[in-house]
C-alpha positions in Angstrom: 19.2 40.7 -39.4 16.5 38.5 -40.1 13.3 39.5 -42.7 10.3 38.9 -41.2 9.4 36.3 -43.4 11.7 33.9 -41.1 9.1 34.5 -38.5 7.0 31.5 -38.9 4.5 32.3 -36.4 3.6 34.8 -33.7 1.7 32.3 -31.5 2.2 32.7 -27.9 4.5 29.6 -28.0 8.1 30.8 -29.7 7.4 34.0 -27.2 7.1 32.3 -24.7 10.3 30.0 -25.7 12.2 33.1 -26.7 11.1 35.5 -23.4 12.1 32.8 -21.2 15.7 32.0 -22.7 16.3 35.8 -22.5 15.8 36.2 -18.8 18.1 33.3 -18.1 20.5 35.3 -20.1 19.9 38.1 -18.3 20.7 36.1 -15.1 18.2 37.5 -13.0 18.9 41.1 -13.8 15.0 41.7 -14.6 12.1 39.3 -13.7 9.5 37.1 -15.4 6.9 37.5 -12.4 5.3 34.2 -13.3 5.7 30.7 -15.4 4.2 32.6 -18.6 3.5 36.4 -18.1 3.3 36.9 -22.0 -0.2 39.5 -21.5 1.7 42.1 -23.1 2.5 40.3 -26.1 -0.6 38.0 -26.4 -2.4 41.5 -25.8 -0.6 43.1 -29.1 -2.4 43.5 -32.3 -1.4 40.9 -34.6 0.3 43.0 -37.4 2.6 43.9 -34.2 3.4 40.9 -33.1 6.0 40.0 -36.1 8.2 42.8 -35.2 8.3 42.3 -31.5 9.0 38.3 -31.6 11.6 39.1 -34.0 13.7 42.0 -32.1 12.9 39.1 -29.2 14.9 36.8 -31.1 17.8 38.8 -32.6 18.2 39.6 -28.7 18.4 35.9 -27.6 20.7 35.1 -30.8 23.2 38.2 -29.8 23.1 37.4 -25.8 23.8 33.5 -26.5 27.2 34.6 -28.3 27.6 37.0 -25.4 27.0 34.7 -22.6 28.7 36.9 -19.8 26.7 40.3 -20.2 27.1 41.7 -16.9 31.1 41.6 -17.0 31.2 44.3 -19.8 30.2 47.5 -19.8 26.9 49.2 -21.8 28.9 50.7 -24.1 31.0 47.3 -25.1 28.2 45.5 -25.1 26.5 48.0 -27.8 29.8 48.0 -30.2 29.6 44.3 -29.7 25.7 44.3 -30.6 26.6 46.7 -33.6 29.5 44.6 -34.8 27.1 41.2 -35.0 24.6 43.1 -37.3 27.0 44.8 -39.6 25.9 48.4 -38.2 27.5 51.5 -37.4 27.1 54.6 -35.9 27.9 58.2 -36.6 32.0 57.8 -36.6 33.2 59.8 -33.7 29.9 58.2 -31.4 31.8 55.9 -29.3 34.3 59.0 -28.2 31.8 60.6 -26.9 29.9 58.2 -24.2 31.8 56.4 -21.3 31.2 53.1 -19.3 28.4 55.2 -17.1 26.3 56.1 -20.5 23.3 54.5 -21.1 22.1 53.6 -24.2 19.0 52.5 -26.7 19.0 51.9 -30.3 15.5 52.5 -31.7 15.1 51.1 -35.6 13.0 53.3 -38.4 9.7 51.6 -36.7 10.2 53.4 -33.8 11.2 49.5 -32.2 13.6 49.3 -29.3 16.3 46.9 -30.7 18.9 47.6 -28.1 18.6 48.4 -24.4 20.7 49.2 -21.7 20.9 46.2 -19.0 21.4 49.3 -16.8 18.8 51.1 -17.2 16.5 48.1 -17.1 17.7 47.8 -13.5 15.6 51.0 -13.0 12.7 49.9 -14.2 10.0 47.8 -12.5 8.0 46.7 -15.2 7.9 42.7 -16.2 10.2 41.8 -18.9 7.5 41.0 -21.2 6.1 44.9 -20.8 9.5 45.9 -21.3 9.6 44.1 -24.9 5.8 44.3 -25.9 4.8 47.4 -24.8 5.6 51.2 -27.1 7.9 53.5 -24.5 5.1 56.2 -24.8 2.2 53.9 -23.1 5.6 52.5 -20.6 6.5 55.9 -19.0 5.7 59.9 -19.5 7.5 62.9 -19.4 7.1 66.6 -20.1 5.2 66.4 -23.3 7.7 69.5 -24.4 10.7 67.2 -24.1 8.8 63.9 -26.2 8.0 66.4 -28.8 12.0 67.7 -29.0 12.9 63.6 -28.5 10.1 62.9 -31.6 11.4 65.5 -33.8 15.2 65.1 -33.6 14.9 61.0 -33.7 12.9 61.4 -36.8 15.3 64.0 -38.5 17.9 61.2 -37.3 16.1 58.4 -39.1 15.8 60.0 -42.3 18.7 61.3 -42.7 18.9 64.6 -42.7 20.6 64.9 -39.5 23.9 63.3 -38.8 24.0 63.5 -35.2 23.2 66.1 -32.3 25.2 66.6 -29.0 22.0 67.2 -26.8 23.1 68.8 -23.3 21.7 72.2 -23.6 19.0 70.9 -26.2 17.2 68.6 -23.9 17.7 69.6 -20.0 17.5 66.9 -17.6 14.6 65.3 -16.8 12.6 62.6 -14.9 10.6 59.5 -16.8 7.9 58.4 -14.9 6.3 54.9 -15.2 2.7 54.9 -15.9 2.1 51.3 -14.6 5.4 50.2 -13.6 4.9 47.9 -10.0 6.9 50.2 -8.0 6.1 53.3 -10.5 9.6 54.5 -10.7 10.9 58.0 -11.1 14.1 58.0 -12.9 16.1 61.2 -13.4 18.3 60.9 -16.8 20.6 63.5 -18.6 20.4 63.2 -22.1 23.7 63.2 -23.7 23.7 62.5 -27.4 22.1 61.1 -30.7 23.9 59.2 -33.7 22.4 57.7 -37.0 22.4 53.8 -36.9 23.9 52.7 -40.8 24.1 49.3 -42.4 26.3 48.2 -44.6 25.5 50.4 -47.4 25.3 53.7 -45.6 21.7 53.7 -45.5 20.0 54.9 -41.9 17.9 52.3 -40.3 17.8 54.0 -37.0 19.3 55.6 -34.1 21.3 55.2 -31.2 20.4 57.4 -28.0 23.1 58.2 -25.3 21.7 59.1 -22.0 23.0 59.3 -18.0 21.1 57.9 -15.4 21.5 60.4 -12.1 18.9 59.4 -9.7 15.8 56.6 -9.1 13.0 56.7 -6.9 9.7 54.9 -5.9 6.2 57.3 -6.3 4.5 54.1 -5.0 3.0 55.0 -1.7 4.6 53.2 1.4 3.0 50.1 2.0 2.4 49.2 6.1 
């Protein structure tokens, strides 16, 4: 992956370049909402936006070598995202999700660095919320369950958990949007958590497996 140092600058303008390319990538799976709709980012605190542009970026570089996203599944597209950073998961992970699982890999910053296409189809925020914006200030949930997610991610992180088979652990659950345009409801079943490893072995993060069962508008019917 690239160091941060290769981020020359975190001026709106290579945002708006990189946020752009990476919804016609997407090929209209998820929405700009306007020519520039960068207020998330341009919003961010600047020792936040280096980290952000850059997991922007290694997104556009992956998706331009994978020009055909939609014809393969979540969980090819993940061993294919793995595979062109040189990381691994825990070894029996990819046994134990299907072509229905939906998944996230989260780095040691706590930085979304891989994303379902699938479950972004649930979600009615703007693309540029989606990538600027923490999860906790995108959507809430039982604060019981975030506290279970917090602790096991961060005992997956450093290491002292190798992975955790979560049905039973975590029960189903909804994620609500706190500001999302059609504030959506979505119902998931969480499924499973791996270590992410480099090269060396070393954890730099961790890989979330999680069903999606149902979807639903809160936003009052509009006459």
């Amino acid at each position: 992956m690239k160091s941060l140092l290769e981020v020359i600058s975190t001026s709106a303008e290579p945002y708006e370049t990189a946020l752009k390319k990476f919804a016609e990538l997407l090929e209209g799976s998820h929405k700009l909402k306007g020519n520039y709709p960068g207020y998330a980012y341009d919003s961010l605190p600047e020792q936040y936006k280096a980290p952000v542009l850059l997991a922007l970026q290694e997104w556009v570089d992956f998706f331009s070598m994978n020009a055909t996203p939609h014809s393969v599944s979540d969980k090819q597209l993940l061993w294919r995202f793995l595979g062109a950073f040189r990381l691994k998961p825990d070894g029996d992970f990819f046994s134990k999700i299907d072509d229905e699982t939906c998944l996230e890999v989260v780095n040691r910053a706590g930085l979304q660095t891989f994303r379902s296409l699938s479950f972004m189809a649930v979600c009615s925020y703007t693309l540029d919320e989606v990538i600027s914006v923490p999860w906790p200030s995108l959507y809430c949930r039982d604060e019981d369950i975030t506290n279970s997610y917090i602790k096991l991610q961060s005992n997956i992180t450093d290491g002292t958990l190798a992975h955790r088979d979560l049905p039973g652990l975590i029960r189903e659950h909804e994620v609500v949007e706190i500001s999302g345009f059609e504030k959506l409801a979505t119902t998931i079943k969480p499924m499973y958590l791996s270590p992410v490893y480099d090269v060396t072995g070393a954890v730099v993060g961790g890989i979330h497996a999680f069903k999606i069962l149902k979807s639903q508008s809160l936003r009052p019917a509009r006459g």
